[in-house]
TITI-563600 format. One line per 2 residues: for each residue x, y, z of C-alpha. Coordinates in steps of 0.02 Angstrom, whole numbers, plus 50000, padded with zeros to 5 digits. Layout:
X:Y:Z | ... .
END
This chain:
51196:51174:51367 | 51066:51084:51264 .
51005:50903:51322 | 51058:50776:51204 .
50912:50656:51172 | 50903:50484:51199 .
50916:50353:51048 | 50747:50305:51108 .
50705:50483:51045 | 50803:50498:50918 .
50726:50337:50834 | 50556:50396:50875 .
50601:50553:50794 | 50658:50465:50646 .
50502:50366:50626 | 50385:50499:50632 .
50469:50625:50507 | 50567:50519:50388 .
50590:50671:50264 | 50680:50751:50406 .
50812:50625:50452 | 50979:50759:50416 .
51087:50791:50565 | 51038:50971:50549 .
50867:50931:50543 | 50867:50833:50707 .
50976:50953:50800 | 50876:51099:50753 .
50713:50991:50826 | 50809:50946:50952 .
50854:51114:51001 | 51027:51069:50978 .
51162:51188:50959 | 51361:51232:50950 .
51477:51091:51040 | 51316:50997:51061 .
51308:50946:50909 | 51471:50838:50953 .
51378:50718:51069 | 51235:50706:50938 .
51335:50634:50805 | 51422:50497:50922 .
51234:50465:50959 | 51200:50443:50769 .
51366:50354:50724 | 51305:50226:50871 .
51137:50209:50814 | 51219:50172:50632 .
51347:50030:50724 | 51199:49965:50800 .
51113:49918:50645 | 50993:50034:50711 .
50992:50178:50559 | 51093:50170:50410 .
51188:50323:50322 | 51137:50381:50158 .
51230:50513:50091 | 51208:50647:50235 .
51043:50596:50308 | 50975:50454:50429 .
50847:50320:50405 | 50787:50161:50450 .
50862:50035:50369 | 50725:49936:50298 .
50540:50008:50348 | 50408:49861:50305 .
50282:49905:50171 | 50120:49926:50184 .
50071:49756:50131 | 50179:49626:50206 .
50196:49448:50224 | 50210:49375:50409 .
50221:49233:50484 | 50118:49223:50662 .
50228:49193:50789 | 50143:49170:50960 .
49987:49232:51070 | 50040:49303:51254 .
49926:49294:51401 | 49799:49391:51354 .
49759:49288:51195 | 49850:49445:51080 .
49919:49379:50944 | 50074:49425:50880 .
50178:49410:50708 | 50358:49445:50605 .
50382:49504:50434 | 50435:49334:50329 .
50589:49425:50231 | 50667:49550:50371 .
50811:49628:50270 | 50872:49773:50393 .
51014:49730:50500 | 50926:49823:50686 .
50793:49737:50774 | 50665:49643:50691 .
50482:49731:50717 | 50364:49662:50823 .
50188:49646:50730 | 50015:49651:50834 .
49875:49551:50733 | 49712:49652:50752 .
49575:49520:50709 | 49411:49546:50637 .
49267:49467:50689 | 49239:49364:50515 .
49424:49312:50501 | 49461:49141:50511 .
49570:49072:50661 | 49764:49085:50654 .
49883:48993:50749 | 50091:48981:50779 .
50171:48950:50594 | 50029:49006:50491 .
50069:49134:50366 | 49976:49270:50326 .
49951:49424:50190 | 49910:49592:50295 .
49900:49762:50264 | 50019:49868:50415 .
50001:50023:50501 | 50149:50113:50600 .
50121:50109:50786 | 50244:50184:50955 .
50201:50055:51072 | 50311:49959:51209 .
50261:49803:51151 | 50246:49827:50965 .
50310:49932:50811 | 50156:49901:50693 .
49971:49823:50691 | 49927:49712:50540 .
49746:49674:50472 | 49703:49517:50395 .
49703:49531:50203 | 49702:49321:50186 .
49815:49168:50257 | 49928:49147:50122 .
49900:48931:50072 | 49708:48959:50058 .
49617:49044:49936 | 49414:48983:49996 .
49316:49014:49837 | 49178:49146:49886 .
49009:49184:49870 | 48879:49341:49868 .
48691:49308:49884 | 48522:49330:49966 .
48535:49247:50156 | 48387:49151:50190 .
48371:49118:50374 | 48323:48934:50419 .
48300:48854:50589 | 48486:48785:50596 .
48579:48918:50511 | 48510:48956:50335 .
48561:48948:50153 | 48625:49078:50027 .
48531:49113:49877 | 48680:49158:49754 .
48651:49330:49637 | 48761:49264:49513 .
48646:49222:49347 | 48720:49071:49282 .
48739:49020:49492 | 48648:48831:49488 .
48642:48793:49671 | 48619:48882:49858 .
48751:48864:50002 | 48726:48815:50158 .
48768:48922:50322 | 48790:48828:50483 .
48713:48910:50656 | 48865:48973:50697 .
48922:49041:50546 | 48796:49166:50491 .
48898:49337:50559 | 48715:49385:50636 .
48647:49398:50461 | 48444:49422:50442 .
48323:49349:50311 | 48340:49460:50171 .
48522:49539:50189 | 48644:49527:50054 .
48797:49426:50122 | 48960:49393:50046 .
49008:49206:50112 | 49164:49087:50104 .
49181:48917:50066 | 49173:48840:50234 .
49219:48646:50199 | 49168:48517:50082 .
48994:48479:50021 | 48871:48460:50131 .
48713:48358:50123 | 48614:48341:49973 .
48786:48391:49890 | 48773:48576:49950 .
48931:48673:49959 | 48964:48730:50159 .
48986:48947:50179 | 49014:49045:50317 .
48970:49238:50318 | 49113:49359:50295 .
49021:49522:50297 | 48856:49572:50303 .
48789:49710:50146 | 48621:49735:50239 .
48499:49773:50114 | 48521:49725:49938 .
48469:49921:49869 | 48589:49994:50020 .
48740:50085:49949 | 48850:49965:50024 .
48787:49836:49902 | 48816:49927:49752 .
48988:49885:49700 | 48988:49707:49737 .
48794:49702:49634 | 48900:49808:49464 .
49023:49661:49484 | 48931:49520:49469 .
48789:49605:49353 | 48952:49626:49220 .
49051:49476:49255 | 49212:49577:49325 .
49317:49416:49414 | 49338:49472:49563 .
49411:49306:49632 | 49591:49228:49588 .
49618:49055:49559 | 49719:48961:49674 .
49866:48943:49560 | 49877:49124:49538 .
49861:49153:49712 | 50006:49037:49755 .
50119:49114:49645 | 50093:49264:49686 .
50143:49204:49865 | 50293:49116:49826 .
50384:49281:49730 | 50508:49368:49834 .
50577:49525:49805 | 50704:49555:49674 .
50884:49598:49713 | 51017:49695:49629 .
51077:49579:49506 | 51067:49617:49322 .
50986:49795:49363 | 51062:49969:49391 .
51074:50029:49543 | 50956:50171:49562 .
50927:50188:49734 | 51016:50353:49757 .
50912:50435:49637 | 50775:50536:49737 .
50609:50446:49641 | 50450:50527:49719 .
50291:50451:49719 | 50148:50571:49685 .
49969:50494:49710 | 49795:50530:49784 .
49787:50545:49976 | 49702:50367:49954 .
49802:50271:49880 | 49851:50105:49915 .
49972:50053:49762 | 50114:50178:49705 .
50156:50139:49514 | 50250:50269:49468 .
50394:50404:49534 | 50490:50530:49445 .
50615:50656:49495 | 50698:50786:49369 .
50855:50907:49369 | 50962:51050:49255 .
51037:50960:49128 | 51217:50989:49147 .
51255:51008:48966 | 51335:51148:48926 .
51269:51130:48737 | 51080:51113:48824 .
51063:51251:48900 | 50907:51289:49009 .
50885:51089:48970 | 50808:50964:49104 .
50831:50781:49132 | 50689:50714:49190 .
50688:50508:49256 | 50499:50413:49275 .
50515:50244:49343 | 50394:50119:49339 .
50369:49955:49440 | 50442:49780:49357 .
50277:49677:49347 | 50358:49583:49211 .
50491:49514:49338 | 50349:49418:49426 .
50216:49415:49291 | 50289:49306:49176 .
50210:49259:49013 | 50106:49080:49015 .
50099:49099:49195 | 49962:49075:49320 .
49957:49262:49353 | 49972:49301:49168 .
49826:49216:49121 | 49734:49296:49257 .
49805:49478:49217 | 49749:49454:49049 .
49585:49374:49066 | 49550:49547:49182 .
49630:49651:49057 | 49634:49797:49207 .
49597:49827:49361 | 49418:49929:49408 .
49387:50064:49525 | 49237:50079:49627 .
49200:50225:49771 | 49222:50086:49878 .
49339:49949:49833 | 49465:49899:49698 .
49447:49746:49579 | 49640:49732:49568 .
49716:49642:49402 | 49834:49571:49514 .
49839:49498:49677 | 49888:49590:49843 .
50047:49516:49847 | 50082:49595:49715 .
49989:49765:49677 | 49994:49802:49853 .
50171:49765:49894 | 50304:49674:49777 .
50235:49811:49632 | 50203:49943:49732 .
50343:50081:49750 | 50327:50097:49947 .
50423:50245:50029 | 50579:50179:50100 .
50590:49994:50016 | 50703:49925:49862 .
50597:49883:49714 | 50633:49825:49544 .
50584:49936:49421 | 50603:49993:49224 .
50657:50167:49225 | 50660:50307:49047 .
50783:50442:49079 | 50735:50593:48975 .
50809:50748:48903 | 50712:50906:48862 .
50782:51080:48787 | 50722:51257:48864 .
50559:51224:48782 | 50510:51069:48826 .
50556:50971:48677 | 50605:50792:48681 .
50809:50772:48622 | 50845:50595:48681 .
50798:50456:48808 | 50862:50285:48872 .
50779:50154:48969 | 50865:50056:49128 .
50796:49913:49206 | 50870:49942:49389 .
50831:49935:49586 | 50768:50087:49660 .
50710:50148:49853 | 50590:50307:49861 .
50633:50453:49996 | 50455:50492:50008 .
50262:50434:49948 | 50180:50611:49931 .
50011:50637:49876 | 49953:50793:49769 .
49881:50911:49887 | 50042:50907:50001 .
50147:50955:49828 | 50049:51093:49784 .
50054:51160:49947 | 50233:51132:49959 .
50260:51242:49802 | 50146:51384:49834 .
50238:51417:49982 | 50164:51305:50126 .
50281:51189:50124 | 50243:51036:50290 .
50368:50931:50369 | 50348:50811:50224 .
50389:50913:50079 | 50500:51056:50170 .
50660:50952:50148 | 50603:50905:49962 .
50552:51069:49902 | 50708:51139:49837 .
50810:50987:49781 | 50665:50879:49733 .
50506:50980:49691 | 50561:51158:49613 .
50664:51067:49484 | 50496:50947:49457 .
50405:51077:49425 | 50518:51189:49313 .
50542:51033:49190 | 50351:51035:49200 .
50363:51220:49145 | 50459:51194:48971 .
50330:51019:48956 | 50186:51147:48956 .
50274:51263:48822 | 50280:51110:48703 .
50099:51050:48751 | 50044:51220:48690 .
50140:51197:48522 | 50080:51032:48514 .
49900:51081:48533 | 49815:50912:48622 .
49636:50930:48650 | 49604:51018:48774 .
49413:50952:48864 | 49376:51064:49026 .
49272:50927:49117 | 49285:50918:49293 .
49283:50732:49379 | 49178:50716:49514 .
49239:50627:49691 | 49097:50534:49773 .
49146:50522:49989 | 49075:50334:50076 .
49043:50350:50250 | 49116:50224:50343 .
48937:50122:50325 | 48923:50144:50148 .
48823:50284:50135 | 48873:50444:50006 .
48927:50568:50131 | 48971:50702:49986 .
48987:50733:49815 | 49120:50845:49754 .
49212:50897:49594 | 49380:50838:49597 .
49496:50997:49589 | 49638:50997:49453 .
49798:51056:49507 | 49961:51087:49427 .
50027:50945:49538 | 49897:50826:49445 .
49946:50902:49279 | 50125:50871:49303 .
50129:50691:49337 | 50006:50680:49190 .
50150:50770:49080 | 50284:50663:49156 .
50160:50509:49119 | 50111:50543:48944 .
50307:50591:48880 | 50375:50423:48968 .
50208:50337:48873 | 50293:50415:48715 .
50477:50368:48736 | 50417:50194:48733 .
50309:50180:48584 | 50464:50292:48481 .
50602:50160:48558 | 50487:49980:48508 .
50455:50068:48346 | 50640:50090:48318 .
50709:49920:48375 | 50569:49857:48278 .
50485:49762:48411 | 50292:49721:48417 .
50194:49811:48538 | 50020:49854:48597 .
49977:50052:48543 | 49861:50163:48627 .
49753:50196:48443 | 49619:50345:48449 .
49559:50377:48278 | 49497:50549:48221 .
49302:50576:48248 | 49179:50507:48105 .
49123:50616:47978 | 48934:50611:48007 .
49002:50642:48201 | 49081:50790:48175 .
48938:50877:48043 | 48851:50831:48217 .
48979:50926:48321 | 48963:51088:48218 .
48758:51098:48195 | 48795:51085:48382 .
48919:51234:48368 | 48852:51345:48247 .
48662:51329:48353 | 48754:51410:48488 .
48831:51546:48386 | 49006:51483:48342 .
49109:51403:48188 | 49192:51249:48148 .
49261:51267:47993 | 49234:51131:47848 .
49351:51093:47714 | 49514:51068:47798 .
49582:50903:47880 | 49545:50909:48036 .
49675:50964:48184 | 49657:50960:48366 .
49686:51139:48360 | 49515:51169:48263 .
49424:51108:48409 | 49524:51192:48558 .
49482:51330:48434 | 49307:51323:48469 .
49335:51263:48677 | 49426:51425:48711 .
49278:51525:48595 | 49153:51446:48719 .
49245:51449:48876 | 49193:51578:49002 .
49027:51572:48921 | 48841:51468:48963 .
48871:51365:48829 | 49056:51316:48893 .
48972:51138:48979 | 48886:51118:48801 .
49010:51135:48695 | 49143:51027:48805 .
49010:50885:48827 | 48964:50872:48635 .
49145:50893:48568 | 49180:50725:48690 .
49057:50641:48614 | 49096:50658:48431 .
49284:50567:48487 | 49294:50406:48452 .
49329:50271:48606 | 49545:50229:48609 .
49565:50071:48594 | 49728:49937:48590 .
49816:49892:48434 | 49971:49824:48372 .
49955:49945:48212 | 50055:50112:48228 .
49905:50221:48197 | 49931:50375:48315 .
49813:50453:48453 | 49732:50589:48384 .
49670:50669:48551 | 49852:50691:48602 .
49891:50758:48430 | 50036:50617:48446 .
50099:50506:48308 | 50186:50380:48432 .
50074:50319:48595 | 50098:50176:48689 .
50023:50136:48881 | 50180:50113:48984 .
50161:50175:49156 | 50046:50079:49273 .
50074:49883:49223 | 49999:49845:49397 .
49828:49900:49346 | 49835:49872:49119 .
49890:49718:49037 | 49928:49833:48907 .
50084:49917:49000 | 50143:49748:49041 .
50125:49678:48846 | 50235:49872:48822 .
50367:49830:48975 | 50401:49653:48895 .
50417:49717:48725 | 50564:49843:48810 .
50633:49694:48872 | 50654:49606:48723 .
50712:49744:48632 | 50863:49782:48760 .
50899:49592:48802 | 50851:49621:48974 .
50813:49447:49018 | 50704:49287:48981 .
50545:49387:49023 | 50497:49458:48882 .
50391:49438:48751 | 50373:49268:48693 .
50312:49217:48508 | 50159:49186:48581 .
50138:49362:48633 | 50181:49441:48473 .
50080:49322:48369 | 49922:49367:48461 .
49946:49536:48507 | 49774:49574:48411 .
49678:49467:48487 | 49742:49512:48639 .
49725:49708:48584 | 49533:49674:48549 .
49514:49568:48712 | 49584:49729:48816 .
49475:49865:48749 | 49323:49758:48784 .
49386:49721:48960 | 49412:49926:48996 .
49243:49978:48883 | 49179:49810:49035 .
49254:49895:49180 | 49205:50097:49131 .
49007:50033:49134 | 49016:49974:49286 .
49123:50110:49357 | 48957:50239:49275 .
48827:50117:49340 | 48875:50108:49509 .
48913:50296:49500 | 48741:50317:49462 .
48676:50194:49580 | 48778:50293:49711 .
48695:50446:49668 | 48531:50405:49652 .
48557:50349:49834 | 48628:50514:49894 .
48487:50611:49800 | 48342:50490:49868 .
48323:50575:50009 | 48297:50746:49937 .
48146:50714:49833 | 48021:50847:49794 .
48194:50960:49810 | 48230:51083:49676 .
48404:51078:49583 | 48468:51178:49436 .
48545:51088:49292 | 48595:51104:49099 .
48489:51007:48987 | 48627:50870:48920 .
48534:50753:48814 | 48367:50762:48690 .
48295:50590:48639 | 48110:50550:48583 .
48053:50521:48754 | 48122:50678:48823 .
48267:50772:48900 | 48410:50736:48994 .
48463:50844:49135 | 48651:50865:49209 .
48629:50921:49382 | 48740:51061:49430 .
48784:51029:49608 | 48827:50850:49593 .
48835:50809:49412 | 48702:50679:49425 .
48631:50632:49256 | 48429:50636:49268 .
48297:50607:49146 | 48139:50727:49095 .
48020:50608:49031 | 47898:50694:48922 .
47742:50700:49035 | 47845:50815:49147 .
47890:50936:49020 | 47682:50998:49040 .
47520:50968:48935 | 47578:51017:48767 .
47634:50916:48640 | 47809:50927:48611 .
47897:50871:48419 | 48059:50792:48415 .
48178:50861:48296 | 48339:50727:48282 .
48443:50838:48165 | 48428:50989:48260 .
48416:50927:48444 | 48279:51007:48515 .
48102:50960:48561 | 47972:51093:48552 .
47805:51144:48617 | 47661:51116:48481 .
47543:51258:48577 | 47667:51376:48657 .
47835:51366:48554 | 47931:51318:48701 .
48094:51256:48641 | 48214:51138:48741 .
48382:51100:48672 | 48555:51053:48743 .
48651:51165:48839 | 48493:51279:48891 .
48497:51323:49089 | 48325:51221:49184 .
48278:51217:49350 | 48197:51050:49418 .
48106:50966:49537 | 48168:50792:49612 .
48011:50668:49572 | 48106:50488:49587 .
48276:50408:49615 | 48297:50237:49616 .
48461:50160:49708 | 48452:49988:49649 .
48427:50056:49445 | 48537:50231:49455 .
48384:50301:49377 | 48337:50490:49435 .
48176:50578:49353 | 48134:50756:49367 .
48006:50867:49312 | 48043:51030:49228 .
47992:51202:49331 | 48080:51335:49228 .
48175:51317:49081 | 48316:51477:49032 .
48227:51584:49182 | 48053:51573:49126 .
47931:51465:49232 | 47843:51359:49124 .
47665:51352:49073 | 47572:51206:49133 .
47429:51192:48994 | 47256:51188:49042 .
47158:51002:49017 | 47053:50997:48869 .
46877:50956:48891 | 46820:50789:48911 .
47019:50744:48966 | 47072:50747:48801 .
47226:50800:48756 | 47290:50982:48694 .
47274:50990:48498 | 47454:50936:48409 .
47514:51037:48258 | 47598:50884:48165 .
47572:50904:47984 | 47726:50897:47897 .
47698:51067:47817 | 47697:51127:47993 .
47853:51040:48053 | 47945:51094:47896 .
47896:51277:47910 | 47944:51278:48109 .
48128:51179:48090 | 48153:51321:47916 .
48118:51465:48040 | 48210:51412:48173 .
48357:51371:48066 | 48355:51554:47999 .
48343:51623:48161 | 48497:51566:48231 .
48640:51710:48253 | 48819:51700:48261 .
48923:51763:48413 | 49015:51923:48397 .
49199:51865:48412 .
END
């Protein structure tokens, strides 16, 4: 007979695979089998009485698991100085968990009452269910401070970096963290003001050198005024929210709402599930649900946090670290749709014939609990028939019918005809010091595509449902490219050997014309790159213009209000429109929805230059060490001053100033694109294959230079000096330059189709 386990191990069990928690499930890991199976359900009806686990339909779970961001309250130290804590709103009806307070070396002391903001890890101990690092103590918000530390004989002083910064701080002896003359520090406000009227800081990390990767983040913030510090008031009311409840929401916590996110990720904004629709008049139809967190329930407009959200405008994404819009109470917990926990959210139910079209949708504002926080690897894994103990119970209910809704959504995406850019993202990998272990291209799976589907059809449903009920609302606009770009887009094309066709208004369809010509080809990178660059930059608007890019005619950002003040502006509008509540929009909002829709685009165009800079501040790092190295590239850029190189292994963008393109004078031809060689004829022109030799990169600028060594396979020809050190003659009469751009205009051929 088969031993029954313990609740000890049944719990443990639990715990460790909560996407396994059917009685099957645990008799079959239990080994379990036949009459057995009697004594293991009077173990799991036990557990249940106990307040232990809690039923749900026919599987077992913990009641209430704590998210990853909590709020505790420190409770006591023991004899060995440990401190200990307990989650401030315990809602399960078993034990309250035990929380162990790891301590950093820079946090400030705690004691018996005070409450704190930390971020929780599961552990199996006997004295303790989970181990909490300091995020802040909730009831102090110390303003802080990055700089230059300059060591002095009792302590030292920081130099701010900050440009408009008017004073140093000073650093007592025992509050410089070890830091040396020279280091960049980040600091805290460590009292009142000290003499001479000097504000007191003490050291909360050390950045080492200011041109060390480390530093490069925290240098892109300050160098574009990103706030990266919330007022007080913000910060208290984000403390003071609690977690909504049931009332005046549906209850959608029986609805299996997956998250699907990077392995990474902290925050979980969005879940979805999808089924057959039932219909017997839709058939081969799918329902498909997306639910979004409720910032609006704790952002509320003319609040602290509003103000805040919108002076940000969006949150900003480093290799390193997150700029949030909102604070960790909030993004990281109340917002965040953690496996296992109620959350408020506003949920679009939508209905889709056989081939993906769009018949209907409703929006709910309700309470939901997710089964499971997935990321994508694990999904596509799950559904190409690898399936782990995570996504084996969810495959057939939960992710076959995801993905066959995400079937018919391709069919109509095809009819539809988006553009379609093939650009791979690249995925730069910190060490845990900082450094650039690795630089990879992000690989795009179906798993990624579907949520982007999912995303982009919810995003839809909202703008066609504020349009209806005739509510303002901010749109996603992207206008069609410029004339004068496009004529620039199809010299581009027809160079290369294909057509864009004049005459007609222009379609997204044209241009995946010419992507699919090109793709397969050498000039596939070419023609994606210059394509991009003839679109114009989306913006936010409260006109009803369209997105062109999506080939849409109704586009509105609705799915990640924890990150865009835009979503939020969209979730209060839906609101309004279905009498949800008293947080919607307000006059306020609607009256100055285009200042607010100008103030938003600037705050995103803000946060994707200093997502590129320190990109290319990371990679000029990484590459530093592998000067005098050759690479192969694609030649990406042609200005005056030379070429511009896109590295093929890691994408890095580098510059071939024109010294290193050899002796010869080379002419600049603007309409065309190209520079070429006044004594040899050597022509160099976007898209065209080079091999190069690292001569420079500069961490602190992002600035890489190269020199060419061959150029389409041929090495090239270094001239000989002229006598006396002049230079090589240049052929730069006009009649010259005229005769050269006619010939090589006429000696251009088309591709064979």
């Amino acid at each position: 007979m088969s031993n029954i386990p313990t609740k000890a191990e049944i719990l443990d069990w639990i715990e460790r695979n909560p996407t396994l928690t059917a009685k099957r499930d645990i008799a079959k890991a239990f080994g379990i089998k036949g009459a057995a199976r009697i004594d293991l359900k009077r173990q799991l009806k036990e557990l249940e009485a106990e307040g232990h686990l809690e039923k749900r339909k026919r599987s077992y779970q913990d009641p209430d698991r704590l998210p990853p961001v909590s709020v505790l309250v420190v409770s006591h130290a023991d004899k060995d100085g440990d401190l200990f804590a307990k989650p401030m709103e315990w809602q399960g009806e078993g034990v309250e968990p035990i929380v162990l307070v790891i301590p950093r070396a820079s946090d400030p002391a705690l004691g018996e009452g005070d409450r704190i903001l930390a971020r929780l890890s599961v552990v199996k101990e006997d004295t303790h269910n989970y181990e909490a690092r300091l995020i802040r103590r909730i009831g102090t918000n110390p303003k802080r401070v990055m700089g230059i530390f300059r060591k002095g004989s009792e302590g030292g002083r920081i130099v701010p970096i900050d440009k408009g910064a008017d004073r140093e701080w000073i650093v007592a002896e025992g509050a410089t963290h070890g830091a040396k003359d020279g280091e960049l520090v980040e600091a805290e406000q460590a009292g009142p003001k000290g003499r001479l009227g000097l504000p007191k800081a003490r050291i909360v990390e050390r950045l080492g050198d200011p041109s060390a990767p480390k530093a490069v983040s925290l240098i892109a913030i300050h160098q574009h005024g990103i706030p990266d510090h919330f007022p007080d008031d913000a910060i208290a009311e984000a403390d003071s929210k609690k977690p909504a409840g049931l009332k005046g929401r549906e209850d959608l916590r029986d609805l299996p709402l997956i998250t699907i996110d990077p392995s990474d990720a902290r925050d979980h904004d969005d879940a979805c599930y999808a089924h057959a629709d039932e219909d017997p008049a839709n058939e081969g139809g799918h329902v498909i649900w997306v639910a979004i967190a409720d910032v609006a329930h704790y952002v509320t407009p003319g609040s602290a946090l509003d103000r805040e959200a919108r002076k940000r405008g969006n949150s900003t994404y480093f290799p390193d670290r997150v700029v949030p819009m909102l604070p960790d109470r909030l993004s990281g917990d109340l917002c965040s749709l953690h496996q296992g926990v109620p959350r408020a959210c506003i949920a679009v139910r939508m209905v889709l014939d056989s081939r993906g079209n769009k018949l209907g949708h409703s929006f709910h504002r309700g309470l939901m609990r997710s089964p499971a926080s997935l990321h994508y690897e694990e999904v596509q894994d799950a559904i190409d028939g690898n399936p782990n103990d995570r996504t084996g119970p969810l495959l057939e209910p939960v992710l076959k019918p995801l993905y066959a809704a995400y079937a018919a959504l391709k069919a109509a995406r095809a009819e539809r005809q988006p553009l379609d850019l093939d650009l791979p993202e690249r995925r730069i990998e910190l060490s845990e010091d900082g450094t650039v272990k690795s630089v990879n291209f992000k690989d795009r799976l179906d798993a990624h595509r579907l949520i982007e589907e999912y995303m982009v059809l919810a995003n839809v449903a909202a703008a066609e449902t504020l349009a209806a009920k005739k509510t303002p609302l901010l749109y996603r606009i992207h206008e069609e490219p410029s004339q004068e770009k496009l004529d620039a887009l199809r010299e581009t094309a027809e160079a290369a050997g294909y057509t864009l066709a004049k005459g007609q208004v222009l379609q997204t369809a044209h241009l995946n014309r010419l992507l699919n010509d090109a793709a397969g080809t050498d000039d596939a990178e070419l023609i994606n790159l210059s394509t991009l660059r003839s679109m114009t930059q989306a913006y936010y608007g409260p006109e009803h213009i369209g997105h062109f890019g999506l080939a849409l005619r109704s586009y509105a950002h609705f799915t990640s209000p924890i990150r865009r003040y835009a979503d939020l502006i969209v979730h209060r509008a839906l609101i309004t429109a279905h009498g949800w509540g008293k947080d919607g929009l307000t006059p306020d909002d609607m009256e100055t929805l285009d200042q607010t829709g100008a103030h938003i685009s600037d705050t995103e165009r803000r946060s994707m230059t200093a997502e590129r800079d320190t990109t290319d501040r990371y990679l000029a790092s990484y590459l530093s060490e592998r000067v005098g190295s050759e690479f192969t590239g694609r030649i990406s850029g042609v200005a005056r001053f030379g070429a511009f190189v896109k590295l093929d292994e890691t994408g890095a963008d580098g510059l071939l100033p024109m010294r290193a393109l050899g002796r010869e004078y080379f002419h600049y031809d603007r309409e065309a694109q190209t520079l070429m060689g006044s004594d040899t004829g050597t022509m160099i022109g976007i898209g065209q294959k080079v091999t190069v030799k690292l001569a420079e990169a500069v961490p602190v600028t992002g600035g890489i230079a190269l020199e060419l060594v061959d150029i389409d396979g041929q090495k090239v020809t270094q001239q000989r000096q002229s006598p006396a050190g002049r230079s090589p003659r240049r052929k730069s009469t006009k009649a010259k330059r005229k005769k050269d751009k006619i010939k090589r205009k006429v000696s251009r051929t088309r591709r064979p189709k």
